[in-house]
N, C-alpha and C positions, 0 to 999 in steps of 0.2 A: 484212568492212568494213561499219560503220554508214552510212545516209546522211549523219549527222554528220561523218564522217570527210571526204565530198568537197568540196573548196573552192569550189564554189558552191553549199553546201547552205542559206543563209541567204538566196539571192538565189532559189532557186526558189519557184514562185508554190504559193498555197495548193491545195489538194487541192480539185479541180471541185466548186464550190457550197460551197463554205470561203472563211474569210478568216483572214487574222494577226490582227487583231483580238480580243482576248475581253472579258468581263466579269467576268473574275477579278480579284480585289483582295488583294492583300496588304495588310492595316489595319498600321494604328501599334502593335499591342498584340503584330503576328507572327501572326496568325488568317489564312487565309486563305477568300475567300468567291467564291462563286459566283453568278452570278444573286440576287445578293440574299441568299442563305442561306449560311451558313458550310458549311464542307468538314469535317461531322463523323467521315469515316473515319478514324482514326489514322494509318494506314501512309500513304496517299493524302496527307495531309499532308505526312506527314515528307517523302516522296519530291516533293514540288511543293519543299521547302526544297533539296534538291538536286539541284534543277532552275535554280536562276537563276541570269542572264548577261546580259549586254548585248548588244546586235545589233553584230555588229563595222564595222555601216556608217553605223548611227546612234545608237548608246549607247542608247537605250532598250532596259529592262527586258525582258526573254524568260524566261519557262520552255521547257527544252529538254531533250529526253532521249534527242538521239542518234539519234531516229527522228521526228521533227517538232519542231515551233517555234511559238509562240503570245506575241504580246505582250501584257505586264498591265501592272498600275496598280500603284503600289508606295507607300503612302500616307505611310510614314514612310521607316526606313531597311530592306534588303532582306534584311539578315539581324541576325539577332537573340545576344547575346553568355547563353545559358541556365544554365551553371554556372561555375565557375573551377578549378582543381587549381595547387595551390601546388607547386612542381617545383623541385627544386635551388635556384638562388637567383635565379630566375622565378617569375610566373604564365602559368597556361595559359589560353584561353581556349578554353572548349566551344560551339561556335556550333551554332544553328540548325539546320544541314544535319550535323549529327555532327559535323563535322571538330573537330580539336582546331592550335593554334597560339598563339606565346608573344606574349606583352603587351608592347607599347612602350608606355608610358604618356605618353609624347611626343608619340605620333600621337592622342591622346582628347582629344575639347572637353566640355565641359559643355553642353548645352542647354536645352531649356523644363523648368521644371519640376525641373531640377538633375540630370536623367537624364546618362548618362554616354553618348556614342557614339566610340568608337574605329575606325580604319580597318583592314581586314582583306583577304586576299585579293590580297595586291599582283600576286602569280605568276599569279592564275586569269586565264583569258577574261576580260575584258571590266575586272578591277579594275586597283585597288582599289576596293574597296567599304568601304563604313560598317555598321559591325553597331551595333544599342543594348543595350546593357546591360539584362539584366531587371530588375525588383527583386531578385528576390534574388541575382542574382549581385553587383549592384551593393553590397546588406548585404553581403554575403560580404567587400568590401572594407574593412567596418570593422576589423578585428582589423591592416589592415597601413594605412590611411590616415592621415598626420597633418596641421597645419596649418604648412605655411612660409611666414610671413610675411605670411600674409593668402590665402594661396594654397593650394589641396589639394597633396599630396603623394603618394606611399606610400613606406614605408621597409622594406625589404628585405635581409638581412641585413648592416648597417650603412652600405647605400646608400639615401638618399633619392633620388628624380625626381620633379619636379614633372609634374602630370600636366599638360597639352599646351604642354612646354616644349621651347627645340629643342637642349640640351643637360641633360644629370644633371649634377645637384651630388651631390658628395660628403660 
């Protein structure tokens, strides 16, 4: 058994001369940094991507790994939407922390800058969550996006949905 596993593992106090507190950042671009300085180890990264969760007594952002717990800063959205795979008559999305899951195009708003963020994670700890779209996964959506009516779409084998609509058209 992890200490993750015991039900009060999120209320226990920090490790003597520790605090929950860090200076870790997650930016807007999905970098994450330290003290000031980005977190250039590769694996280290990937692994801090799946690390995040929300404190389950006050929603703010946690890196957690089952064996301690540290609160960060999460500048934009906390996980990141990095490729796509076209799948029967879906899209997949590749997030961030590896995981793979399909696309509601219902649940995505558009925001600054025309970036695409979708909601993700509904089942995890602490979600859902908001992933953003990279660029290129977001290009990647050119070949199935159209325009309905003034409005984005994607069309998919001869279903359109409008992206953050709360029903498909047909």
């Amino acid at each position: 058994m992890k200490p993750g596993d015991h039900p009060e593992f999120f209320r226990f106090p920090a490790p003597e001369g520790r605090s929950r507190e860090s200076t870790i950042v997650l930016d807007a671009e999905g970098q994450f940094w330290h003290q000031g300085e980005r977190v250039e180890h590769g694996k280290l990264a990937a692994a801090m991507h799946t690390w995040i969760s929300r404190h389950p007594d006050n929603g703010r952002y946690i890196l957690e790994n089952g064996y301690d717990w540290t609160y960060f800063t999460v500048e934009g959205a906390p996980y990141f939407i990095t490729s796509l795979a076209f799948a029967g008559d879906g899209i997949l999305l590749v997030l961030s922390d590896g995981t793979e899951e399909p696309w509601d195009p219902r649940t995505t708003r558009i925001g600054e800058r025309d970036a695409l963020y979708a909601k993700v994670k509904k089942d995890a700890r602490g979600g859902p969550f908001e992933a953003r779209f990279s660029r290129h996964a977001q290009m990647a959506l050119a070949e199935v996006l159209v325009d309905q009516g003034g409005f984005p779409a994607v069309r998919l084998h001869g279903r359109t949905v409008p992206i953050g609509s709360a029903s498909p058209a047909q």
